[in-house]
C-alpha positions in Angstrom: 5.1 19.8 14.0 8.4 18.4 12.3 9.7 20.8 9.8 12.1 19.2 6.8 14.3 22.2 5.6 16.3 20.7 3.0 14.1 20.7 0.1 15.7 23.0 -1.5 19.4 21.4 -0.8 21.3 21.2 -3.9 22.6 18.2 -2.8 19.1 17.0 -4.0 19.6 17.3 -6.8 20.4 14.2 -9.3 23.7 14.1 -10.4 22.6 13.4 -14.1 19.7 14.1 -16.3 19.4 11.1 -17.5 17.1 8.9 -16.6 15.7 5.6 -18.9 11.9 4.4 -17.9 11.8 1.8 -15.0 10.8 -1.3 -16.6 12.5 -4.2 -14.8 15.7 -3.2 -13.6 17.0 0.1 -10.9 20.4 1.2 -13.2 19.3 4.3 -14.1 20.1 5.0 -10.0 23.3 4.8 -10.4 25.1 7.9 -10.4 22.5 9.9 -8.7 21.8 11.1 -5.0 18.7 11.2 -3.2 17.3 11.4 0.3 17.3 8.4 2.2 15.6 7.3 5.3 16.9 5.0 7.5 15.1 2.9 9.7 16.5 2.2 12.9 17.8 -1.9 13.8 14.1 -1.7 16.4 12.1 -3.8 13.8 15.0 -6.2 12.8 15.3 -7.5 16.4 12.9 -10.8 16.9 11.7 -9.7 20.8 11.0 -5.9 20.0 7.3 -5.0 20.8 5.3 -3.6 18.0 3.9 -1.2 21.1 6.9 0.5 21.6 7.7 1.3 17.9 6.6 4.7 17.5 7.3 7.6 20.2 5.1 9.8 18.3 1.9 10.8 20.3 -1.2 13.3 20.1 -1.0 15.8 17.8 2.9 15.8 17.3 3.9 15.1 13.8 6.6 12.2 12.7 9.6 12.7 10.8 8.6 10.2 7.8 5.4 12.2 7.6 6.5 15.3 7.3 9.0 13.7 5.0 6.7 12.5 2.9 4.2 15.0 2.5 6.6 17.8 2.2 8.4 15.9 -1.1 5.4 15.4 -2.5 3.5 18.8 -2.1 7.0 19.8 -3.1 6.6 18.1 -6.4 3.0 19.5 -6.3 4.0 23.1 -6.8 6.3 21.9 -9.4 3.2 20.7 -11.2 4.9 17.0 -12.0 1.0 16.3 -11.7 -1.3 15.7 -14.3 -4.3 17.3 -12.6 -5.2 18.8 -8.8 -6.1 15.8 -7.0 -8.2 17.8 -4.5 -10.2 18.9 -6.7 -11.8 15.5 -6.9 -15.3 15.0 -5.8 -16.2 12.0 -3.1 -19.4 11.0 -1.4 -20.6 8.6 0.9 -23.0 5.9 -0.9 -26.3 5.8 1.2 -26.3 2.4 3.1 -25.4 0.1 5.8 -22.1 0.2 4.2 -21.0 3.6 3.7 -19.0 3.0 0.4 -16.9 5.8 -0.9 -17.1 7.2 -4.4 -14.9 9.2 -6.3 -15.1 11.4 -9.0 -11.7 11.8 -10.8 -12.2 12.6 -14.3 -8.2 13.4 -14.4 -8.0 9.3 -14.3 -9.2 9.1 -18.1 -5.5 7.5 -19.1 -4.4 3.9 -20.1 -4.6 2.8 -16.1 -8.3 2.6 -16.6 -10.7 0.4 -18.5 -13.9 -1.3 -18.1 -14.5 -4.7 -17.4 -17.2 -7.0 -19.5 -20.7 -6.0 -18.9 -19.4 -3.8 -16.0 -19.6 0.3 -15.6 -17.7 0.7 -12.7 -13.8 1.0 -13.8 -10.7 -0.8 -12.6 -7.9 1.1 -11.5 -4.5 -0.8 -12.4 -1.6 1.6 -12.5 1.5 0.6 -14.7 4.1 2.1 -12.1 6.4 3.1 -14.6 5.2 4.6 -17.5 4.3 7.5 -15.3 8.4 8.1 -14.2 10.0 10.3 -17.2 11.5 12.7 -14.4 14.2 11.2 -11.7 12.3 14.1 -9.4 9.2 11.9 -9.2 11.3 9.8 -7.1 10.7 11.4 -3.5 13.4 9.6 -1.4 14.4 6.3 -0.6 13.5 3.5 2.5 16.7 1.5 3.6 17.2 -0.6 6.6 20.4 0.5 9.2 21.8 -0.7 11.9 21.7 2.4 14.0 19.4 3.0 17.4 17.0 5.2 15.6 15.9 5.9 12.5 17.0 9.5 10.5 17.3 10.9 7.1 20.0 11.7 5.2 19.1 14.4 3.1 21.5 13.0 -0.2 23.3 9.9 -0.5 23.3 7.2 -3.0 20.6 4.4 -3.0 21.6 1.8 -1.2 22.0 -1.5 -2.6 18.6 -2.8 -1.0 15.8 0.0 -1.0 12.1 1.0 -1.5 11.9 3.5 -3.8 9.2 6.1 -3.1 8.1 7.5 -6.3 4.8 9.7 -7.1 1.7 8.9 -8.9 1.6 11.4 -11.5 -2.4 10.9 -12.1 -3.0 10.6 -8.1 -6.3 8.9 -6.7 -6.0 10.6 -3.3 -3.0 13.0 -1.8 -0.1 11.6 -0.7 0.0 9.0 -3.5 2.9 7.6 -3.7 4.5 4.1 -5.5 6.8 2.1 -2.7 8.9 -0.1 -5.3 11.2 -2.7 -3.6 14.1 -3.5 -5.1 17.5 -5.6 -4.3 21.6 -5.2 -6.0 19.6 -2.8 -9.0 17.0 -5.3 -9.5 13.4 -4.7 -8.9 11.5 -8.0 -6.8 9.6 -10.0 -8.9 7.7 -11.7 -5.9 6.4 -10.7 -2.4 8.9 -11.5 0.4 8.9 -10.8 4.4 11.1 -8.3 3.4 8.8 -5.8 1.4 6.1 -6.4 4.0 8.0 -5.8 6.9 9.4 -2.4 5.9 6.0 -1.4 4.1 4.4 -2.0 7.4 7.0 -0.2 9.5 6.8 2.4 7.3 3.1 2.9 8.2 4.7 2.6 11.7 6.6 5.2 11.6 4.8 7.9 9.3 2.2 7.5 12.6 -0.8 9.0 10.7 -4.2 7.5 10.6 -4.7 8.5 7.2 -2.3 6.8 5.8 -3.4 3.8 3.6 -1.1 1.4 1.7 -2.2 -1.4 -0.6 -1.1 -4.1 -2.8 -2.5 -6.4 -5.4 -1.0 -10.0 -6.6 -2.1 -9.7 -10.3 -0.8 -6.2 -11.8 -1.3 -6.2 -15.4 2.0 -5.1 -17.4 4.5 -5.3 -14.9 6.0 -8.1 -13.0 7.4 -6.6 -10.0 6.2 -6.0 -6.8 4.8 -2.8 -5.4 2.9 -1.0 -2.6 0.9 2.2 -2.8 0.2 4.4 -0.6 -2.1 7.8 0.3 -3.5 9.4 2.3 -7.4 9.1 3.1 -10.2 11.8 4.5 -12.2 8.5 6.0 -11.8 5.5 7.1 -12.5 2.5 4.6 -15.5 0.6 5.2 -14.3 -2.4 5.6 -12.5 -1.0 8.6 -15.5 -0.7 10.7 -16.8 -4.2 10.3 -17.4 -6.7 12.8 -14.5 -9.3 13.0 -15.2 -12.8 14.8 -11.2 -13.6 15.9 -10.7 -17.3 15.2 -6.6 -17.8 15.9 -4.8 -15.7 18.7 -3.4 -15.7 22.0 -0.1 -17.0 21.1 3.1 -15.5 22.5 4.2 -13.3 19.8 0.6 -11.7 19.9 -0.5 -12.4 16.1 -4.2 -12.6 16.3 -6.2 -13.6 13.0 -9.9 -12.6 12.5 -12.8 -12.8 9.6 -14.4 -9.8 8.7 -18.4 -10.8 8.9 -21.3 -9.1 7.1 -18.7 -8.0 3.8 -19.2 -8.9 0.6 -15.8 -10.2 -0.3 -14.2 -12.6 2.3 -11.4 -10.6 3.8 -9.2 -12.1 7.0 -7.5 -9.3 9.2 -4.5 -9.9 11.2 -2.9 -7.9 14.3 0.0 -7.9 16.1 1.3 -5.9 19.4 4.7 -7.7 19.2 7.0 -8.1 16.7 6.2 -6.8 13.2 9.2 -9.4 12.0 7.1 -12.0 13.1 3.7 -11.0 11.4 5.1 -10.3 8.3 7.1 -13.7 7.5 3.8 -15.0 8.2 1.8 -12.8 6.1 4.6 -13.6 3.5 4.6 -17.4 3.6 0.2 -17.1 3.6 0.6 -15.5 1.0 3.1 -17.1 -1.1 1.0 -20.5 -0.5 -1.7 -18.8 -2.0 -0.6 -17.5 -5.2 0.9 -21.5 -5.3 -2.9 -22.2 -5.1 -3.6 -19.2 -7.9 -5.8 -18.0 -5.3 -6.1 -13.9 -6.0 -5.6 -11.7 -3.1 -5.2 -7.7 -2.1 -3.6 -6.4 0.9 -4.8 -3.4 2.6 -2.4 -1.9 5.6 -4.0 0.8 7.9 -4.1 2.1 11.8 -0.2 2.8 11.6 0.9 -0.4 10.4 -0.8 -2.4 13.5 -3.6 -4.0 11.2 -3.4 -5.7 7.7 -6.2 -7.0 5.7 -6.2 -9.6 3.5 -8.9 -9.6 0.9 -9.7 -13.0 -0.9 -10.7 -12.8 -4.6 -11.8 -16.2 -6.9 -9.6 -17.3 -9.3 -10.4 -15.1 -13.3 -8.2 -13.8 -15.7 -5.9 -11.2 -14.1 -7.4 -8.7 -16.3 -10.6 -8.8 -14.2 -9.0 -9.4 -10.9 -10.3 -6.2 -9.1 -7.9 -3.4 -6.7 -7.4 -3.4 -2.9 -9.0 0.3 -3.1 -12.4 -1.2 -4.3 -12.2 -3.8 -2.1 -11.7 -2.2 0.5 -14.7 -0.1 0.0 -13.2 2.7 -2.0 -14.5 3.2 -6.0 -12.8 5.5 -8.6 -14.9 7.0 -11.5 -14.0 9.1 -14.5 -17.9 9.2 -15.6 -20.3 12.1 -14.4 -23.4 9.9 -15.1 -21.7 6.3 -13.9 -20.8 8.5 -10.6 -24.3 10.0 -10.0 -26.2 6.7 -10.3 -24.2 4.1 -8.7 -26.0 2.3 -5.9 -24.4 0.6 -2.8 -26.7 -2.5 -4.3 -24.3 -2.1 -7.9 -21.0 -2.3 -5.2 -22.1 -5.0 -3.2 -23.0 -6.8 -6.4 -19.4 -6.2 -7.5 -17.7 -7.0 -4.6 -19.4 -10.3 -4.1 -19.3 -11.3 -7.8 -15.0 -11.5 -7.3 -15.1 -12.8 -3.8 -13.6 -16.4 -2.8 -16.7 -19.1 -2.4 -17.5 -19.6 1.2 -15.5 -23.4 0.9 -12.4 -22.1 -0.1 -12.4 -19.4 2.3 -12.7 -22.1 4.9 -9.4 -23.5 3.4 -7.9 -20.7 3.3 -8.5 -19.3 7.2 -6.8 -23.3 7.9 -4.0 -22.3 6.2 -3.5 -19.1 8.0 -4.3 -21.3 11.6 -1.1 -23.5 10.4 1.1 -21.1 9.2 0.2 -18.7 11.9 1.1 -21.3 14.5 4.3 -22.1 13.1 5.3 -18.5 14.4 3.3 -17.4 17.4 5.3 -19.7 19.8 
């Protein structure tokens, strides 16, 4: 078990008090010191096997995990939380499926509403009307050029960082925001960048319940952002059968369909170089908001799998999270959370998912971008 000590540094602690609401600019950074981790130069190089990443094995916990969880159990005790999180009730829908269902009546806040003629809700957080305390910020990501990766328990944030901030009305422990953001701006698009170091940090917390997501269309705020938690189960879409239709390339990037789900989702792998897998993730999915063609990512089994879920174009409004599809429902109903049905997800799911010819068109795209970089 790694132990992190220096909680209670008062190095930690911000240099101001100050601190404006995050809206579309980092500034109210400046000035202040807080823990950064630095990833080592490993995932930078182009030849560096995604294998060998993490040295973490059996039961022996990683530094970023113990990072991470300690900061934000720390903030915890501190009651920066609106409500216990674990106090939540979940249950396994009965069916083939095994959706998961929670009841969080601590979620009845301005990040939820009901869609038209619908009675399951739509999570959408706005990431930053929940940050009135520079605490809620747990520590910082930045890149390095050292041999391997450590913390520094204060320093400034450096000029290009993810920003790990809480969720102050939590959906599962460990919630955390990962905001990108580049010379005190925040990114208004998704780059290799953001999905390399997301992914790497998923490598390197080494922790098979960890979860991170994203969604192209977030109502109320432009930027980019992850989240992240920590799950009891697996997601169903996770245990679905895949047919693999593009792989065996050199850089090991192998592409597959997820078959018998109700919203057409893609998976990709890799066993060598993350680099590689996420410029192409990137450029897949930058053609794809060219097409306004909605989409959700879903990264899980320590950053080696990413899922790629495939929604029809509606109003952005509508567009549905990457923890429902994924197989994961949030409810702030008693009655709505006894009576739902795996029949009332599957419905859902299928009623947002991408028509069976433009998923064709879509898995073509991914064939030829994919093969631009597996050589």
């Amino acid at each position: 078990m790694v132990s992190v000590k220096w909680l209670e540094d008062k190095n930690f602690r911000t240099k101001s008090r100050k601190s404006k609401q995050l809206e579309h600019s980092c500034l109210f950074l400046q000035g202040m010191d807080f823990p950064i981790y630095n990833f080592s130069s490993q995932s930078l190089e182009e030849n560096t096997s995604f294998e060998g990443m993490s040295c973490i094995t059996g039961e022996e916990q990683s530094m970023l995990d113990a990072v991470l969880l300690s900061q934000w159990e720390d903030r915890m005790l501190k009651g920066y939380f609106k409500y216990d999180v674990t106090t939540s009730e979940i249950k396994v829908i009965t069916g083939k499926m095994k959706f998961l269902s929670q009841l969080n009546e601590g979620q009845i806040t301005d990040h939820q509403f009901k869609s038209e003629g619908k009675k399951l809700h739509e999570f959408y957080p706005l990431v930053f009307d929940c940050m009135k305390h520079p605490e809620e910020l747990l520590f910082c990501l930045a890149s390095s050029k050292k041999a391997k990766s450590e913390l520094t328990p204060s320093a400034d944030v450096p000029d290009s960082a993810v920003l790990v901030i809480i969720n102050v009305t939590p959906v599962e422990y460990g919630h955390v925001y990962l905001v990108p953001c580049f010379s005190n701006k925040l990114y208004p698009f998704l780059d290799a960048r953001s999905i390399e170091i997301s992914t790497r940090l998923a490598a390197e917390i080494n922790n098979q319940s960890f979860r991170m997501f994203y969604d192209c269309y977030r109502p109320n705020f432009s930027a980019v952002y992850f989240e992240a938690c920590y799950l009891p189960h697996p997601l169903p879409v996770e245990f679905r059968p895949v047919s693999t239709f593009f792989g065996g390339g050199r850089r090991g990037i192998h592409i597959c369909s997820i078959i018998d789900y109700p919203i057409k989702t893609l998976s990709f792998t890799t066993t060598h170089n993350l680099k590689i897998l996420a410029a192409a993730i990137s450029e897949i999915c930058s053609h794809l908001e060219e097409k306004n063609v909605q989409y959700n990512l879903m990264i899980s089994d320590s950053g080696k799998r990413v899922f790629l879920f495939l929604q029809k174009t509606c109003a952005a409004s509508r567009a549905i999270s990457a923890w429902e599809c994924g197989g994961y429902f949030l409810y702030a109903d008693r009655y709505e959370f006894d009576q739902v049905t795996e029949d009332a997800m599957l419905n859902r799911l299928s009623s947002f998912s991408l028509d069976d010819c433009d998923f064709e068109a879509v898995k073509q795209l991914c064939c030829s971008i994919a093969s631009k970089f597996d050589v």
